[in-house]
VOKE-464144 format. One line per field, with one value per atom (N, C-alpha, C): residue number from 1; chain; atom name; x, y, z. Coordinates in Angstrom, 1 decimal. Example, Ala and Ser with C-alpha at 12.3 -4.5 7.8 and 13.67 -1.06 7.14 Angstrom:
residues 2
nr <- 1,1,1,2,2,2 $
kette <- A,A,A,A,A,A $
atom <- N,CA,C,N,CA,C $
c1 <- 13.2,12.3,13.2,12.8,13.7,12.9 $
c2 <- -5.7,-4.5,-3.3,-2.2,-1.1,0.0 $
c3 <- 7.8,7.8,7.8,7.1,7.1,7.9 $
END
This chain:
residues 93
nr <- 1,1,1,2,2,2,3,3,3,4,4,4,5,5,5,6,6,6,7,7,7,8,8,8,9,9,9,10,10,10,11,11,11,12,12,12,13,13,13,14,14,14,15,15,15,16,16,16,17,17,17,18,18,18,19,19,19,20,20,20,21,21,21,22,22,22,23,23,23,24,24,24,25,25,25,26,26,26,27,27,27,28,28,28,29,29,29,30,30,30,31,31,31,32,32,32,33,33,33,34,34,34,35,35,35,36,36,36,37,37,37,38,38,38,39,39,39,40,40,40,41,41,41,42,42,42,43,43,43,44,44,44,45,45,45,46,46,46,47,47,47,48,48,48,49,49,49,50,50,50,51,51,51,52,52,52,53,53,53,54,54,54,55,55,55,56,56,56,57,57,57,58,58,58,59,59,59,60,60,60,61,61,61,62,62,62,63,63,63,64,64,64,65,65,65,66,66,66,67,67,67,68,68,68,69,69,69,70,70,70,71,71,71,72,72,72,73,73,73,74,74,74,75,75,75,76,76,76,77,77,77,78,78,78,79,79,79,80,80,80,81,81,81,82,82,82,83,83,83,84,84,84,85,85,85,86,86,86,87,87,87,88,88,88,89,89,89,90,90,90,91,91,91,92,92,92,93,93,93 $
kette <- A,A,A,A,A,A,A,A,A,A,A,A,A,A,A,A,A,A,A,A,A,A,A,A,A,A,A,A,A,A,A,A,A,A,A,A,A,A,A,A,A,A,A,A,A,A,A,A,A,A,A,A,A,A,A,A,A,A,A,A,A,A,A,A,A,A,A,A,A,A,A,A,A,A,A,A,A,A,A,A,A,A,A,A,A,A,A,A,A,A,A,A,A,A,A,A,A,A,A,A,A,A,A,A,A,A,A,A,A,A,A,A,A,A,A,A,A,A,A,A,A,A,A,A,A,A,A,A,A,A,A,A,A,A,A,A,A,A,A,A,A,A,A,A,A,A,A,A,A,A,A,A,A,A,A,A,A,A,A,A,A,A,A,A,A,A,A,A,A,A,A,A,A,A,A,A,A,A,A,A,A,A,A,A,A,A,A,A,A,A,A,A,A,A,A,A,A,A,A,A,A,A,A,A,A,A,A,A,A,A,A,A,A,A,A,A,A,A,A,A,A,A,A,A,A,A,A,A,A,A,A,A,A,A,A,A,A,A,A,A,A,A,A,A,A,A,A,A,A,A,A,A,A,A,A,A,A,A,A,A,A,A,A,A,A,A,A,A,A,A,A,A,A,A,A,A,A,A,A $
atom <- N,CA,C,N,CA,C,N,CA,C,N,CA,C,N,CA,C,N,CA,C,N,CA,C,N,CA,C,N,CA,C,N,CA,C,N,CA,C,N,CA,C,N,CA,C,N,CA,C,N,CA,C,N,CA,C,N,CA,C,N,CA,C,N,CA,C,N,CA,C,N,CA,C,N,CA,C,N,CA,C,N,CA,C,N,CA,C,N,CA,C,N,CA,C,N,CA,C,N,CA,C,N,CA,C,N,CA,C,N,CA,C,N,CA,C,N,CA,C,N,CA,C,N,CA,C,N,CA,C,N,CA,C,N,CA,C,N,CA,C,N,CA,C,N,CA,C,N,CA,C,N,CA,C,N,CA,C,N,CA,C,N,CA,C,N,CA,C,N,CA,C,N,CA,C,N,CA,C,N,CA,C,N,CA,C,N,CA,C,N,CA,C,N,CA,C,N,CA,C,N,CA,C,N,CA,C,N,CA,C,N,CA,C,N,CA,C,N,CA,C,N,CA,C,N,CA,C,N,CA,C,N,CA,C,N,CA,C,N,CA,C,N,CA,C,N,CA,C,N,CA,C,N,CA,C,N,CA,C,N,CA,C,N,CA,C,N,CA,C,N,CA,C,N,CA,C,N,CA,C,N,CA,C,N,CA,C,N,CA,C,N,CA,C,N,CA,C,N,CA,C,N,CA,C,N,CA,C,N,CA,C,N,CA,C,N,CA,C,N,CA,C,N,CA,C $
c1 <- 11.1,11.5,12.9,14.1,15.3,14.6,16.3,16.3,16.2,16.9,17.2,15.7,14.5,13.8,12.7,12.7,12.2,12.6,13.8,14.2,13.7,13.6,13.1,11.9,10.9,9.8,9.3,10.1,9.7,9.9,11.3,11.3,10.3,9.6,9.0,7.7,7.4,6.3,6.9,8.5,8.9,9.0,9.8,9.9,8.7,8.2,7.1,6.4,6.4,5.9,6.6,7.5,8.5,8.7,8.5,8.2,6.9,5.8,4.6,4.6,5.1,4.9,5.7,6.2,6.9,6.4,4.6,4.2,3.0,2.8,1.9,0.3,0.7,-0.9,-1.2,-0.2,-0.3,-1.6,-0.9,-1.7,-3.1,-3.1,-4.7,-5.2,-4.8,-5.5,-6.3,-5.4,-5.6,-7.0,-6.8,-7.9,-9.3,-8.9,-10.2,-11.2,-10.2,-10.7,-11.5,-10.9,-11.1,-12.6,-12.8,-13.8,-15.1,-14.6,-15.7,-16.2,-15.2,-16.0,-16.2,-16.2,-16.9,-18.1,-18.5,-20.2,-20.5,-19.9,-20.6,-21.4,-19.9,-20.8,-21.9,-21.5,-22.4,-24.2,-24.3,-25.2,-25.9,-25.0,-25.7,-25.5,-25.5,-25.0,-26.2,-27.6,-28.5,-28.8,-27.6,-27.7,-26.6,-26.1,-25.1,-24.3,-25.1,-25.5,-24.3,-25.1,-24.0,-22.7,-22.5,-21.0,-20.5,-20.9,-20.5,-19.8,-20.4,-19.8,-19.1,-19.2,-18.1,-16.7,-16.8,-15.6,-15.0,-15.6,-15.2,-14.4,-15.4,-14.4,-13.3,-13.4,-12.1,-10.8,-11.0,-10.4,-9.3,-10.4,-9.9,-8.9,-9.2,-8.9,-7.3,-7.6,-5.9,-5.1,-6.0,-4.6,-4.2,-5.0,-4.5,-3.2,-3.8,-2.4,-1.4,-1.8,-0.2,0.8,-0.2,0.8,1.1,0.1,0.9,2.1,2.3,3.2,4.6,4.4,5.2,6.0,5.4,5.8,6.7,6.0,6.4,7.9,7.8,8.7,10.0,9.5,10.8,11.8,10.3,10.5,11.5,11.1,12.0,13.3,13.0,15.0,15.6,14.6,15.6,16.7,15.1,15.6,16.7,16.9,17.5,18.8,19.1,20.2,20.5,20.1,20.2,20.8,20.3,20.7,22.0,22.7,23.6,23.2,22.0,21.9,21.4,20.5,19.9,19.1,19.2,18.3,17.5,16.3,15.1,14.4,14.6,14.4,14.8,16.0,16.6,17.2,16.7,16.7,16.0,14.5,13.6,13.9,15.1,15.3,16.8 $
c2 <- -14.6,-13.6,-14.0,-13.1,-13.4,-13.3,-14.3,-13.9,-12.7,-12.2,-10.3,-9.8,-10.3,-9.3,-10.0,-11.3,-12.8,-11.5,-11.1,-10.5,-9.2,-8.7,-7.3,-7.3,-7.7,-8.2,-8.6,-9.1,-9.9,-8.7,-7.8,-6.5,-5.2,-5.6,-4.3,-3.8,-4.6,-4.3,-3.8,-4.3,-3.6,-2.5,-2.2,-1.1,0.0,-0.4,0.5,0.6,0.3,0.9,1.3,1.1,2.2,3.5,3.3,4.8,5.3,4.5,5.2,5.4,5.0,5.4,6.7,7.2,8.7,9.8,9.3,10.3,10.5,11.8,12.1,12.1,12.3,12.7,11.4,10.2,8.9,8.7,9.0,8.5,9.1,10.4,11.2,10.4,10.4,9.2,8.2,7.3,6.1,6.3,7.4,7.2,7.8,8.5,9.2,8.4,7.3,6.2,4.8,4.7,4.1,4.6,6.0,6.5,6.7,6.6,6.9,4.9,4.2,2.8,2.4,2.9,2.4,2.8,4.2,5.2,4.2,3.5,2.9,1.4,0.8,-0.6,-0.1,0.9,1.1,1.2,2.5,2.6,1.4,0.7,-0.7,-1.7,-1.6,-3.2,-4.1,-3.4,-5.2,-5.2,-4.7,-5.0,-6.1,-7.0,-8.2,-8.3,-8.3,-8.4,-7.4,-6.2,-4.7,-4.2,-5.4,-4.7,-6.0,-7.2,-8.1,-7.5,-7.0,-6.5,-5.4,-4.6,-3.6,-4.2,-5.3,-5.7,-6.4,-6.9,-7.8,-6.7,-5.6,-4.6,-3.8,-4.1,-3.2,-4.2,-5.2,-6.5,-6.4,-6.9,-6.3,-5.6,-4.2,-3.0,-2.8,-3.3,-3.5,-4.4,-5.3,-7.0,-6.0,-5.7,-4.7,-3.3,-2.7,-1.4,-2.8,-3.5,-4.0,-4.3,-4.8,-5.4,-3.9,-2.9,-1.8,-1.0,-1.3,-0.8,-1.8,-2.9,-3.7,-3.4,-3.3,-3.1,-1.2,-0.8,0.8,0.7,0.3,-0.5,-0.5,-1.5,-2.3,-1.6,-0.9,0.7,1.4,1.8,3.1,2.2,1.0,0.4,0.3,0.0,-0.3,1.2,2.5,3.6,4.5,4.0,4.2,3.9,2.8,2.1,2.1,2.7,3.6,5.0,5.4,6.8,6.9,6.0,5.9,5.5,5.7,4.9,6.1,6.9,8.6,8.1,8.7,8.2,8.9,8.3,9.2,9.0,8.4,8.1,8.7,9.3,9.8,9.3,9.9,8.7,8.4,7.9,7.1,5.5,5.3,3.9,3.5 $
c3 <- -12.6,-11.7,-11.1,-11.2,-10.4,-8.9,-8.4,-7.0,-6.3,-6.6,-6.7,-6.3,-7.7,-7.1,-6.5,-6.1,-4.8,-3.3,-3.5,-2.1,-2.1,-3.2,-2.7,-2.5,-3.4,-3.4,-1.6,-1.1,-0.1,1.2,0.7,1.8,1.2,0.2,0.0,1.0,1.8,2.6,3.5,4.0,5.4,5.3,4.0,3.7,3.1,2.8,2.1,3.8,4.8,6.2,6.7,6.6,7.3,6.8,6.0,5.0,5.3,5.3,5.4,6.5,7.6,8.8,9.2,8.9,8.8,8.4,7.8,6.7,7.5,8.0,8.7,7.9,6.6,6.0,5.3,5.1,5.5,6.4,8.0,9.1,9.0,8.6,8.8,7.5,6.6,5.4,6.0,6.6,7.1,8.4,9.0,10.0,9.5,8.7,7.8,6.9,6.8,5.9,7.1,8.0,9.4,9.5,10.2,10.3,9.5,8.2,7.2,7.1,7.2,7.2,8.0,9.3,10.7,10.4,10.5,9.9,9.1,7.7,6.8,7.1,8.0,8.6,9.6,10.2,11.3,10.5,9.9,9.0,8.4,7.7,7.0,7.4,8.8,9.5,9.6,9.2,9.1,7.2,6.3,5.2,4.6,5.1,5.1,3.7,3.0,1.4,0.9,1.1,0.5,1.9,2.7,3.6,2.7,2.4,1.5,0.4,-0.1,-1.6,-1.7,-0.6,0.1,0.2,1.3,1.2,0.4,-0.4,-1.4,-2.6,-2.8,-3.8,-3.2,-1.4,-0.9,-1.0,-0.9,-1.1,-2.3,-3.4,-5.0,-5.4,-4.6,-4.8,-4.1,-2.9,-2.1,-2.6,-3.4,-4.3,-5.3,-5.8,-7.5,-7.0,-5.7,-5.4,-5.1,-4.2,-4.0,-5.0,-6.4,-7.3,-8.1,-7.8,-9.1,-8.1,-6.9,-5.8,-5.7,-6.5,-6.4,-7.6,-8.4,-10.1,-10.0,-9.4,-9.2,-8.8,-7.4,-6.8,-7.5,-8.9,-9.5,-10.5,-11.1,-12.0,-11.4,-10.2,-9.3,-8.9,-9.0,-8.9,-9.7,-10.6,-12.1,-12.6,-12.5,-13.3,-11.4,-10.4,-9.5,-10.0,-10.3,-11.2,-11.8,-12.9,-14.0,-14.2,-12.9,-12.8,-11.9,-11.0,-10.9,-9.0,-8.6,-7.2,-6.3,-6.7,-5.9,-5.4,-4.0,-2.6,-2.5,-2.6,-2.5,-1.7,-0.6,0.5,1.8,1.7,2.5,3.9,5.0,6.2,6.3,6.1,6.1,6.2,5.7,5.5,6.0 $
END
């Protein structure tokens, strides 16, 4: 891996929140998902075993988006750069 993308890599979280944070159905996502797994621990909280293995696959599941967000990421810079540098971002960033 160049330096180049050591540094982008390393701003892609600030950036990738600062972006999500502008996106309203972002936020309703996020608390929909909040709520539905509070009901779930709540529900199965003397089952240790299966909130275990819940979180273990939610776990999983968030290492694997980060890296195909990372890779996406590098895609959309490459072919950015390619195409001559079109902001698709807007003021978001």
């Amino acid at each position: 891996m160049s330096k180049t993308e050591t540094i982008l890599l390393n701003l892609l979280p600030r950036l990738r929140r600062e972006y999500i944070d502008h996106r309203p159905e972002v936020a309703l996502s996020r608390r929909e998902f909040e709520e539905q797994y509070a009901s779930f621990r709540h529900t199965h909280r003397h089952n240790p075993r299966l909130l275990n293995a819940v979180e273990n696959l939610l776990e999983s599941q968030t290492g694997w988006e980060e890296i195909d967000g990372d890779c996406r990421f590098l895609l959309g810079l490459q072919m950015g750069l390619e195409l001559g540098g079109v902001d698709m971002l807007g003021d978001f960033l």
